[in-house]
C-alpha positions in Angstrom: 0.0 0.0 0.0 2.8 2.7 0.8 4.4 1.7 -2.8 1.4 2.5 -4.4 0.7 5.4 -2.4 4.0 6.7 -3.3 3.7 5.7 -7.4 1.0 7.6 -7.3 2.0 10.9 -5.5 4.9 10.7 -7.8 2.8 10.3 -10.7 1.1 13.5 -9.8 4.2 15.4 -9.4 4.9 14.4 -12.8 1.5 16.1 -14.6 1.6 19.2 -12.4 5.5 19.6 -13.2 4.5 18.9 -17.0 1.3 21.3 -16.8 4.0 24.2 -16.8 6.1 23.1 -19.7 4.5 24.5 -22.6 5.0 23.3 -26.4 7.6 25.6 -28.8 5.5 24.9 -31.5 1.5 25.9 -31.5 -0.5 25.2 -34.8 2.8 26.7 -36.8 3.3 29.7 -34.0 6.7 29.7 -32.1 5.9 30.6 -28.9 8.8 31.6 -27.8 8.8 34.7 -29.9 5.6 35.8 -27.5 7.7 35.6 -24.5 8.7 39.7 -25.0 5.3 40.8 -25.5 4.1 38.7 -22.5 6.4 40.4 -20.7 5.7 43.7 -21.5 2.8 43.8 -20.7 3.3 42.1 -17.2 5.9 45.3 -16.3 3.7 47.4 -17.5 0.1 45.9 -16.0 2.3 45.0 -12.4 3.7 48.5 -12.3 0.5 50.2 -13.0 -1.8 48.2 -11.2 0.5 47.9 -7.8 0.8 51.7 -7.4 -1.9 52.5 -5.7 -1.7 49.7 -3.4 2.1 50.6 -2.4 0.9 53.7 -1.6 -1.3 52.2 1.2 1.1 49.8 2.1 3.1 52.4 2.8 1.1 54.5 5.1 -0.7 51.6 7.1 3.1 50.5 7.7 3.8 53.8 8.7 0.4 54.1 11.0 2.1 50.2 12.7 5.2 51.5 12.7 4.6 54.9 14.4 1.7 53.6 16.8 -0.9 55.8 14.9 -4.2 54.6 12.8 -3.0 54.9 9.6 -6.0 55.4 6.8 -8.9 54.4 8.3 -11.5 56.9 6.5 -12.7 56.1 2.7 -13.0 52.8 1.9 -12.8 49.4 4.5 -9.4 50.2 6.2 -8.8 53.2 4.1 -8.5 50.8 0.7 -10.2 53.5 -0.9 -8.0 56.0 0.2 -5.2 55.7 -2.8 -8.0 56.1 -5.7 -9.5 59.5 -3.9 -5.7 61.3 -3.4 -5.8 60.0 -7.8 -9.4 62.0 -8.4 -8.0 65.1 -6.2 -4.8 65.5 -7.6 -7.1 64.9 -11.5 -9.3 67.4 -10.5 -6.8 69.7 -9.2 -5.8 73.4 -10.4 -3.0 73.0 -12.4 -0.9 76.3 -11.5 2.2 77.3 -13.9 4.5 80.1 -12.1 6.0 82.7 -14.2 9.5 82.8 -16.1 9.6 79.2 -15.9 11.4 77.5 -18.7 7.8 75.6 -20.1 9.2 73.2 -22.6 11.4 71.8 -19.4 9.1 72.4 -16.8 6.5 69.9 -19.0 9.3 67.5 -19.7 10.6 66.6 -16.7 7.7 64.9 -14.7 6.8 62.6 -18.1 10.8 62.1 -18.2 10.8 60.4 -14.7 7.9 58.4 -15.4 8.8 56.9 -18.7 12.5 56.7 -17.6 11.4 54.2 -14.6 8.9 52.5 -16.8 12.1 51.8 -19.4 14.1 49.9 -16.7 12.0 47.3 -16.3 12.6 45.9 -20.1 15.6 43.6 -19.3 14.3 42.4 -15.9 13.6 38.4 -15.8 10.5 38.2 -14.6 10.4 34.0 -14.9 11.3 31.3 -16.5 9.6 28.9 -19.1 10.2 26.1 -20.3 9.8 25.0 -23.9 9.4 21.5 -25.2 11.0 20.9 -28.3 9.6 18.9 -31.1 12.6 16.5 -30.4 11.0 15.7 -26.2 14.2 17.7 -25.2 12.9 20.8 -23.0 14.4 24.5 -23.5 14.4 27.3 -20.6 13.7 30.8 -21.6 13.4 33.9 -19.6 10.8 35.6 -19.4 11.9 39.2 -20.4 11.0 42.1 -23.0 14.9 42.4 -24.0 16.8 39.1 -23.5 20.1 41.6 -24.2 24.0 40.5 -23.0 24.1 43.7 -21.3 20.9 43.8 -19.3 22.9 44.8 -16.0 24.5 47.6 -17.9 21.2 48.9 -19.1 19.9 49.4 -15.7 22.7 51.1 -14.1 22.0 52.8 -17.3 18.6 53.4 -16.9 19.1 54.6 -12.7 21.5 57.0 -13.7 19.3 59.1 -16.5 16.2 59.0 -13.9 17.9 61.9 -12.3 17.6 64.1 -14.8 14.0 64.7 -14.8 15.0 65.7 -10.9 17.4 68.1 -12.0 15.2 69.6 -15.0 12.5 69.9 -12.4 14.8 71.8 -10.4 16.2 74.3 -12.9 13.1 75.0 -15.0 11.3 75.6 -11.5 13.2 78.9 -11.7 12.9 78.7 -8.0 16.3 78.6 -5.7 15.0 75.4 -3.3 14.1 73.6 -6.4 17.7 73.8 -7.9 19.1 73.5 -4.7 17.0 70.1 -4.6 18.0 69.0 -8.0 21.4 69.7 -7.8 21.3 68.1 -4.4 19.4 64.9 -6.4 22.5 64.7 -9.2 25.4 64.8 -6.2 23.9 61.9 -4.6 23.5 59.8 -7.4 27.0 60.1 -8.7 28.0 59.4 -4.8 26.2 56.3 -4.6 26.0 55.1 -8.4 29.7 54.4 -7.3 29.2 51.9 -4.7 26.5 50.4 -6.5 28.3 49.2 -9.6 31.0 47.9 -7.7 29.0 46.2 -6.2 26.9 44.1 -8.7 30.4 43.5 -10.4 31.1 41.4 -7.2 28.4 39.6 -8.9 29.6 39.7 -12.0 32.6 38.3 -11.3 30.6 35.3 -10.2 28.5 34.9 -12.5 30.5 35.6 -15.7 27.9 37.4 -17.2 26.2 41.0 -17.4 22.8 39.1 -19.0 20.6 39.1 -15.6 18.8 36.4 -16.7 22.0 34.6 -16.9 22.7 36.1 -13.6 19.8 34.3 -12.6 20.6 30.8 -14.3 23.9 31.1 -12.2 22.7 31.4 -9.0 20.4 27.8 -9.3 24.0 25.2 -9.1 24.6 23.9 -5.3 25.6 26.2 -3.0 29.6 27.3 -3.0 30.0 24.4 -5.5 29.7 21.6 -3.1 28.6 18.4 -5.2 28.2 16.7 -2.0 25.4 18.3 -1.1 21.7 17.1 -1.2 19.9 18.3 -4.5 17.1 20.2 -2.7 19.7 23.0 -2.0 20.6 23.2 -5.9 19.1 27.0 -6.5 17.8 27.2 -3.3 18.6 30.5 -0.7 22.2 29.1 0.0 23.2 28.9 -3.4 21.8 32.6 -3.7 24.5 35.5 -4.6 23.8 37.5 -1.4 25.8 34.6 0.6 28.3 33.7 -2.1 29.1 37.1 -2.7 29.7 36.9 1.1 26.9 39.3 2.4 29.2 42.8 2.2 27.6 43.5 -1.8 24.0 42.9 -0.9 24.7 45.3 1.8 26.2 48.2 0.0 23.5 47.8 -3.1 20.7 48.0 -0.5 21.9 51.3 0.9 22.6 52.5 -2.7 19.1 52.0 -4.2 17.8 53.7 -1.4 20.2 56.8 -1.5 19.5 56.6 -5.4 15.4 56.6 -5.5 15.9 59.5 -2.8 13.7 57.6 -0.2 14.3 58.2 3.8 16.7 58.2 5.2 18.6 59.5 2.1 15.3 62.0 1.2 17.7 65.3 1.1 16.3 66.4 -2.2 12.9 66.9 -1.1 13.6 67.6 2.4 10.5 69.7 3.8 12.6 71.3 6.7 15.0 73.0 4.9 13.8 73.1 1.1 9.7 73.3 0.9 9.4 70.2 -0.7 12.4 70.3 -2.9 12.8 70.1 -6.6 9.2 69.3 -6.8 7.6 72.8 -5.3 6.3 74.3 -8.2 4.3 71.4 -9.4 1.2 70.4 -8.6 -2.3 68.3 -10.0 -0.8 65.3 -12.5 2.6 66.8 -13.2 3.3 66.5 -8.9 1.6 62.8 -9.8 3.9 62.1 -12.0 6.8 62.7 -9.4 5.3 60.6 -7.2 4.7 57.6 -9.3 7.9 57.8 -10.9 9.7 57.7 -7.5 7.3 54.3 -7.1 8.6 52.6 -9.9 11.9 53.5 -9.8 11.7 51.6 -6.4 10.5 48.8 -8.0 12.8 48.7 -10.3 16.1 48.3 -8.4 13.9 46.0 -5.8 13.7 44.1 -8.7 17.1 44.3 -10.0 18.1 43.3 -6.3 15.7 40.2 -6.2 17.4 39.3 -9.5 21.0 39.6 -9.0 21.5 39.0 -5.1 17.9 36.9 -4.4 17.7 34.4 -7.1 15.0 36.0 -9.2 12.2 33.5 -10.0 14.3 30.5 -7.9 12.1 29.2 -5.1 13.9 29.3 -1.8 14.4 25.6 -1.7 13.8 23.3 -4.8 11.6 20.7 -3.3 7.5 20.7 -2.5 5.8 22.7 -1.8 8.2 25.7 -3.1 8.6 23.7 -6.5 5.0 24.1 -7.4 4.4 28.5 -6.7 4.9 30.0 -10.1 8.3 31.5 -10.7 7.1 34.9 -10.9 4.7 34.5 -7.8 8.6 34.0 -5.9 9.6 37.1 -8.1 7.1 39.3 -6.8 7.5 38.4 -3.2 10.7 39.1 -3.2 10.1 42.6 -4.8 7.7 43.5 -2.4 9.6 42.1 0.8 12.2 44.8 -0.4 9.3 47.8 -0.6 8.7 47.0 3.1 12.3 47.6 3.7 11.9 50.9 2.4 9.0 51.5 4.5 10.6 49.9 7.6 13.6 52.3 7.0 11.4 55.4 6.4 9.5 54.9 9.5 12.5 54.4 11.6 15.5 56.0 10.8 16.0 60.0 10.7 17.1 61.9 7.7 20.6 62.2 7.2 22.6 65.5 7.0 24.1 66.3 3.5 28.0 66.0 4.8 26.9 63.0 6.6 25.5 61.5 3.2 28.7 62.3 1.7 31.2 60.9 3.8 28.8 57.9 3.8 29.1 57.3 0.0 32.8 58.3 -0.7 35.1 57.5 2.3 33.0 54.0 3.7 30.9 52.5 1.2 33.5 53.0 -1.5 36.8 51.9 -0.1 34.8 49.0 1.2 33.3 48.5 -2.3 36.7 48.2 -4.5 38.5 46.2 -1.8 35.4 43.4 -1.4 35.6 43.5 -5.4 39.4 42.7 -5.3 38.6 39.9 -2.6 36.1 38.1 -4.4 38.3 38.3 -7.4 40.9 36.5 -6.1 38.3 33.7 -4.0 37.3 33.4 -7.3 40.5 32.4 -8.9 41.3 30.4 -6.1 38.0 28.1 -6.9 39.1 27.8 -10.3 42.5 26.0 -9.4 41.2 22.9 -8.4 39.1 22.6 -11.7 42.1 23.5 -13.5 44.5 21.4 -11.9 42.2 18.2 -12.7 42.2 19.4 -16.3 46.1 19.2 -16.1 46.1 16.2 -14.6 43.4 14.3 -17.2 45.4 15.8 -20.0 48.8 14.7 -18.5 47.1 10.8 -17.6 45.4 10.8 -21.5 49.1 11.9 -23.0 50.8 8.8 -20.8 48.0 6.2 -21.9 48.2 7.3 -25.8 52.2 6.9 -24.8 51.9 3.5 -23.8 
């Protein structure tokens, strides 16, 4: 009875595991050349759809945080409350102060927005597997722009979202705007720093600027070890926030933050010494276009972080039940877990002064940047002898035989 038990949990393990692998071919259609579209419109529907909702995640954290109420007023639990801050700000009078510059002052909000939205192109949202017409199965990320540079394009992509901040500040023609803008450009080139030094701690890993590559490389046993039992293969062990050795998780974490201008690195918009910053002067849908390009910018290097230090679509331990959640269901936690961190931080930590924001950048995260990049370098040549050395050896064992 337990054999038969077991033949037959195993045989439905089987159909759900083959329910997800879909056929290349479809009455003549590849498939696989709908993957892009599928994912465009999944960054696009996700990041549209979840924007009103992070908004109210954020301020019923904030309400827990803070021992206050949070929005408890229109709608059950204040649900309601992100739509009716949307009809206010629609319905709001949409001022225009003199000797503005009014081709800039228009271009900067819809710069930010579409700026963010352009990020999420290269992002691996999950994987799918094709079967081929031959029974052998192919794997496929699911991404608008399978490119070898995706990594490149989003450093890429973070950098230029600061110049809608910094046209928003000059065009304001309004001295705590520029002050704000120019404040928003210093810390991005103080932090950008850090940041790529530390995703090539990755890439130094994983061989590869292709994030979904990244991804592939984080699901092998962890450090390696072939020893090991095959439910850690791709599981949270084998994740690049440990083999990296925890320092380059750390340093990107505090550099998305100080880049997306979120507390406690909110200096460009800080209301106690600059109004509200490079965004004073706008107000109705241009001021809502601020606000939900600072959103998905924060989604996007949650996202990048999930991918490149968090295993992506990887489950966090490749055995049931984790086996059977869709990869992007694991994708989207992971986003989200790090929009709590945001609000978490916001809620607890005090805003930083400007020389203190500096000397965090430049003389700490830095120095400490390079030098891990130079350490993982050399642990990762020091790996590689071992697998070298057994080359040597088969090729020096093969020569003998032919010899004798």
């Amino acid at each position: 009875m337990p054999k038969s038990l077991l033949a037959s949990w195993d045989h439905l393990r089987d159909s759900i595991y083959n329910a997800f692998i879909l056929p290349r071919y479809f009455h003549g259609v590849d498939l696989s050349h709908l993957v892009p579209y599928l994912a465009l419109i999944g960054i696009f529907g996700f990041s549209l759809s979840i924007l009103p909702f992070l908004i109210w995640i954020e301020r019923v954290a904030l309400g827990l945080v803070q021992d206050r109420t949070g929005p408890n007023r229109v709608g059950p639990r204040g649900l309601l409350q992100p739509s009716a801050d949307v009809l206010k700000l629609f319905f709001k009078e949409d001022f225009q102060p003199k000797s503005v510059d009014k081709r800039l002052y228009y271009i900067a909000p819809f710069l930010t927005v579409m700026i963010a939205l352009s990020a999420g192109a290269v992002l691996p949202l999950a994987n799918i597997t094709f079967r081929l017409p031959n029974g052998t199965l192919q794997n496929v990320p699911l991404m608008v722009a399978n490119v070898n540079i995706g990594l490149l394009y989003m450093l890429a992509a973070s950098s230029l979202g600061v110049y809608g901040i910094v046209l928003a500040g000059w065009a304001s023609n309004n001295k705590y705007s520029l002050i704000g803008g120019l404040r928003a450009a210093a810390q991005v080139i103080s932090y950008e720093l850090a940041m790529g030094l530390a995703l090539l701690c990755v890439v130094v890993q994983a061989g590869t600027v292709n994030l979904g590559g990244i991804v592939y490389a984080q699901d092998t046993l962890p450090f390696g070890l072939t020893w090991l039992p095959p439910f850690l293969k791709g599981s949270v062990f084998s994740w690049f926030w440990l083999q990296s050795l925890i320092v380059p998780v750390i340093l990107y974490t505090i550099a998305m933050i100080a880049e997306t201008n979120r507390a406690p690195f909110d200096l460009p918009e800080a209301e106690s010494e600059l109004v509200a910053g490079f965004h004073t002067e706008y107000s109705a849908m241009k001021f809502a276009a601020f606000f939900a390009g600072e959103y998905i910018n924060m989604l996007a290097v949650c996202a990048l972080n999930a991918a490149v230090f968090w295993g992506g679509w990887l489950p966090p331990f490749n055995c049931f039940p984790f086996t059977f959640i869709p990869g992007f269901v694991w994708f989207i936690l992971k986003i989200m877990s790090g929009i709590c961190l945001y609000v978490w931080l916001r809620g607890t930590l005090p805003r930083l002064r400007y020389d203190a924001l500096m000397n965090l950048g430049w003389k700490k995260m830095l120095p400490i940047a390079l030098i891990w990049l130079f350490v993982l370098a050399g642990y990762s040549l020091i790996r590689q002898i071992p697998v070298h050395l057994a080359g040597v050896h088969y090729t020096q064992a093969a020569m003998l035989s032919g010899g004798k």
